[in-house]
C-alpha positions in Angstrom: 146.6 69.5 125.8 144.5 66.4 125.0 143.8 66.5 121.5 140.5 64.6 120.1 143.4 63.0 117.6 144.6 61.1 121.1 141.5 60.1 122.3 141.0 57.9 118.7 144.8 56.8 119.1 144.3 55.7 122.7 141.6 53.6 121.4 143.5 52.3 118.8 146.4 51.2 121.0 143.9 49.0 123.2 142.4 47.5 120.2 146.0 46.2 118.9 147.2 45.9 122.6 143.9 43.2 123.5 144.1 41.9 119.5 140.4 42.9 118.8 138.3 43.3 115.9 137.5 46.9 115.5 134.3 48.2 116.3 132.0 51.9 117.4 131.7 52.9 120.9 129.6 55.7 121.4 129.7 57.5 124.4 126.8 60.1 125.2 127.7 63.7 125.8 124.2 65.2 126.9 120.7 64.5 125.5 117.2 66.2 126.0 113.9 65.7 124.3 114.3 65.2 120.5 117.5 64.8 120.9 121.4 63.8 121.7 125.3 64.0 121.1 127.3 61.5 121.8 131.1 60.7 120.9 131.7 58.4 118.8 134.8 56.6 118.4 135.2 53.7 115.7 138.3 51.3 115.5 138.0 49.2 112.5 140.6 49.0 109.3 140.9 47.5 106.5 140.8 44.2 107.6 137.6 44.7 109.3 134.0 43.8 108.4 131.6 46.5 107.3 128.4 46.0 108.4 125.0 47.9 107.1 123.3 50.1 109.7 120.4 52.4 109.7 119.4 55.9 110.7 116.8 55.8 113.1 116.3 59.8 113.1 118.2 63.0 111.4 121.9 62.6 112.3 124.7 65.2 111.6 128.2 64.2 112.7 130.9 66.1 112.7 134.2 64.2 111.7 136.8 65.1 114.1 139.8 62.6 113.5 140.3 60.0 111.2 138.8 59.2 107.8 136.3 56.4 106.4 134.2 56.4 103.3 130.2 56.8 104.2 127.7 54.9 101.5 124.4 54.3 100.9 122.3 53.6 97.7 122.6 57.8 97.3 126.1 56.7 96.4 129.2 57.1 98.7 131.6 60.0 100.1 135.3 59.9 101.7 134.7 61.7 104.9 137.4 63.2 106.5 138.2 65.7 109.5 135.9 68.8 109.5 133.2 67.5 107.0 129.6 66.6 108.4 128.0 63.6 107.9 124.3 63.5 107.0 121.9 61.2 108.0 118.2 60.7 107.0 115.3 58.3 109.3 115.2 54.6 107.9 118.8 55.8 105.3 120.7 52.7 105.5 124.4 52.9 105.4 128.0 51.3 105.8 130.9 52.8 106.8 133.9 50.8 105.8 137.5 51.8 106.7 139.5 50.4 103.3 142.0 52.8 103.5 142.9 53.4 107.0 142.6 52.9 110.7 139.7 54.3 112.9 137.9 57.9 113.6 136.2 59.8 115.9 132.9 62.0 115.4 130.8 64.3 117.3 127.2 63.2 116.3 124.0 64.9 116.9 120.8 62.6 116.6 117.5 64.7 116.5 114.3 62.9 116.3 112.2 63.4 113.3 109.7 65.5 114.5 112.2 67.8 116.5 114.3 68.3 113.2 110.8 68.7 111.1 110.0 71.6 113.5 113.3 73.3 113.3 113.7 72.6 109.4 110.3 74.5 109.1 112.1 77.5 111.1 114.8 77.5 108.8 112.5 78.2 106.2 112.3 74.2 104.7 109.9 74.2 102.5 108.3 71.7 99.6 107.1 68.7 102.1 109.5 67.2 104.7 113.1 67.9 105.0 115.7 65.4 103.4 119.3 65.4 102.9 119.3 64.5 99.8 123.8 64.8 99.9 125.4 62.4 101.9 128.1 65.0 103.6 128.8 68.4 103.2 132.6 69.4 103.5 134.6 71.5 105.8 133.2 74.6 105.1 133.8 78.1 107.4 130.7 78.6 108.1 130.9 75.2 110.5 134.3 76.5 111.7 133.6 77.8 114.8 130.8 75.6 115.6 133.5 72.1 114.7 136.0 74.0 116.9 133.9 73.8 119.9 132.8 70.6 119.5 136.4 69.9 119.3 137.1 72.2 122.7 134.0 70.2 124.2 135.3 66.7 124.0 138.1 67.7 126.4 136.6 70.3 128.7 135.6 68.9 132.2 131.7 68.6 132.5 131.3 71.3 134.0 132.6 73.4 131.2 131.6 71.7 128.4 129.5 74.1 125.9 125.7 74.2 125.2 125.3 70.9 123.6 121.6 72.0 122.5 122.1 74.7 121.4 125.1 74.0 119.2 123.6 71.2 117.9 120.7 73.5 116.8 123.0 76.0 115.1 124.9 73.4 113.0 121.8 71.7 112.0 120.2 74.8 110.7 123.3 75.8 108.4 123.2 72.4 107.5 119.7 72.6 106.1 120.9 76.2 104.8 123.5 74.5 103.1 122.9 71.3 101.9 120.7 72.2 98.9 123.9 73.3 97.1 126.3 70.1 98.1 126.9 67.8 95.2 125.3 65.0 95.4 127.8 62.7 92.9 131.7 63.2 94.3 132.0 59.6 95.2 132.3 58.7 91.6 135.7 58.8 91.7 137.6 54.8 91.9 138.5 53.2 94.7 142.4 53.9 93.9 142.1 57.8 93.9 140.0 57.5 97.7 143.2 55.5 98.3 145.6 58.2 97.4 143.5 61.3 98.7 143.2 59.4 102.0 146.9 58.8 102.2 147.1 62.4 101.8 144.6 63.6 104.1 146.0 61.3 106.8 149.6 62.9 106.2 147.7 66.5 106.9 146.1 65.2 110.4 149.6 63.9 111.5 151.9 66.9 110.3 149.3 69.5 110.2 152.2 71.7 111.7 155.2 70.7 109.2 155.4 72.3 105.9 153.0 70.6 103.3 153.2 71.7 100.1 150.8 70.8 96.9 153.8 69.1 95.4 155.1 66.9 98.7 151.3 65.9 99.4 151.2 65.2 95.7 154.3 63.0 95.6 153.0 61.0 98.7 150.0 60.3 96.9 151.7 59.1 94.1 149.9 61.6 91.7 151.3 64.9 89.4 150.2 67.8 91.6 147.5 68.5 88.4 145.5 65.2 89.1 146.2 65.3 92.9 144.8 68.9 93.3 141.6 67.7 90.9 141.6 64.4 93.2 141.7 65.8 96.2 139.3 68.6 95.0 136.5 66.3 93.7 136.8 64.3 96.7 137.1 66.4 100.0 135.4 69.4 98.2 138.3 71.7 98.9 142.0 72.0 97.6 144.9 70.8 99.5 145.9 74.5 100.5 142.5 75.5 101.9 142.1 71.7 104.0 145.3 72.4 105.3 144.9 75.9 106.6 141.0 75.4 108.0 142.7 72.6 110.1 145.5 74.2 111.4 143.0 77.7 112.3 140.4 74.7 113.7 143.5 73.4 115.9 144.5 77.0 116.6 141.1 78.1 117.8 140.6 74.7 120.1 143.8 75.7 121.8 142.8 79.1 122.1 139.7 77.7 124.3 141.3 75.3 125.9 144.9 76.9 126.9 146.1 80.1 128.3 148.8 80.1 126.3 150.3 83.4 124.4 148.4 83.6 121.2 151.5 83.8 119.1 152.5 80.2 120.8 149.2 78.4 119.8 150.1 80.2 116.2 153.5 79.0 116.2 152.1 75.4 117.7 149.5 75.1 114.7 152.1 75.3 111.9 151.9 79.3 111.0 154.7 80.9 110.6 153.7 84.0 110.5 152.1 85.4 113.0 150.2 88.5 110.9 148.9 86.1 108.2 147.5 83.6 111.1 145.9 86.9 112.6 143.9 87.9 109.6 143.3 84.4 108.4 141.7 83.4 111.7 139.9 86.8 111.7 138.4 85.5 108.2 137.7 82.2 109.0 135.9 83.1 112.6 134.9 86.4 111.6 136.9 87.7 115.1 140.7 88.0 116.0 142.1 85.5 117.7 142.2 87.1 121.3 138.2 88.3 121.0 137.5 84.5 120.3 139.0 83.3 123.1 137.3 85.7 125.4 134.0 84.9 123.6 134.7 81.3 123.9 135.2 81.8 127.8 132.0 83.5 128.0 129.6 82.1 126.0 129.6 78.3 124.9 129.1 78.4 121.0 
């Protein structure tokens, strides 16, 4: 199976391979009136330039591979696999890559009067919507919605899920949600993004090995107290609960994307056992393992 991980390291290899500077490609997935998805794939490191950009409508992107820190004068956030990235019309921004090499995001662009219109749905009220946090982390009630974004990236066209209408679901639990995200957990130095990223980036390599609090800890170069407060403060869960929402993300892309047994695809995402995966996908999903796949065979999101 292609893996959205390979599609950023394919990139990665031509960049090194044709010794250029790294830069964003975006590739557009579908669009309609008010607004688009497109795949985003970004190749610079810590060597590169960061340049200031600028929001032209509402964007939500869903990191899928890679890390990078996302600023603006709201202050800044480490973004990493699974967190969503929030975007406000005329918000400038950088994202600068001092820790590590490249990422990939699914992002969803609505224009503002489209996102107005469905904030007000949502029930928005108190004047026009604005994400007032910067990202909101990998929480489950994105999880099946970031899993088939992830599924969609490698499904042929004609498979590939309701863009639309998934975009609309994610950006109304978005608005849901945002009003509780903390605003300030980029406070933390520059040294401690360092050693969380370190840590993060061991996760999306080895999601399947066995990662423990204190070996993540030791590879960050921190006493598993400060590395579990670290990592808390910055990614907004603890090491355990990042760990196991990506290996039941990876489990339920597979479990769109394959026909393989389900206790493979278990066994393939790093659980060992096969009853805990059961009822910890059924908790994270809110469905076992075999009713999401047929779900995800019928219906797109």
């Amino acid at each position: 199976m292609a893996t959205v991980r390979e599609g950023l390291d394919q990139a990665l290899a031509r960049r090194d391979e044709l010794g250029l500077t790294g830069q964003a490609a975006a590739r557009r997935i579908a669009q309609g009136p008010g607004w688009s998805v497109s795949d985003v794939v970004c190749t610079s490191g810590p060597r590169d330039r960061v340049f200031e950009e600028q929001h032209a409508g509402f964007s939500i992107a869903i990191v899928v591979a890679g890390t990078f820190q996302y600023r603006s004068s709201c202050g800044r956030e480490l973004m990493a696999p699974g967190s969503l990235l929030l975007g406000n019309p005329g918000q400038c921004f950088e994202c600068g890559h001092e820790h590590g090499q490249g990422d990939r995001c699914v992002s969803f662009y609505f224009a503002p009067e489209y996102f107005e219109t469905l904030a007000e749905d949502c029930g928005w009220r108190g004047g026009r919507p604005v994400f007032r946090a910067l990202r909101l982390p990998a929480a489950r009630e994105f999880a099946w919605l970031t899993a088939q974004a992830c599924a969609g990236l490698t499904r042929p066209c004609d498979a590939a899920p309701d863009w639309e209408a998934l975009g609309i679901r994610l950006a109304a639990r978005a608005i849901r949600m945002h009003r509780d995200a903390p605003s300030d957990a980029g406070s933390s130095p520059p040294s401690a993004a360092a050693r969380v990223t370190r840590a993060l980036r061991s996760i999306e390599q080895q999601f399947d090995a066995s990662l423990n609090l204190r070996t993540l800890a030791q590879r960050a170069g921190l006493s598993p107290y400060h590395f579990l407060r670290t990592f808390e403060r910055l990614t907004g869960l603890t090491p355990h609960q990042y760990l196991l929402r990506w290996r039941l993300r990876e489990a339920a892309t597979r479990l769109t994307l394959l026909s393989s047994k389900i206790v493979d695809i278990a066994l393939d995402s790093g659980f060992a056992d096969v009853s805990n995966f059961n009822r910890a996908f059924r908790k994270e999903f809110g469905a076992s393992p075999r009713e999401y796949r047929s779900r995800a065979q019928v219906r797109t999101v």
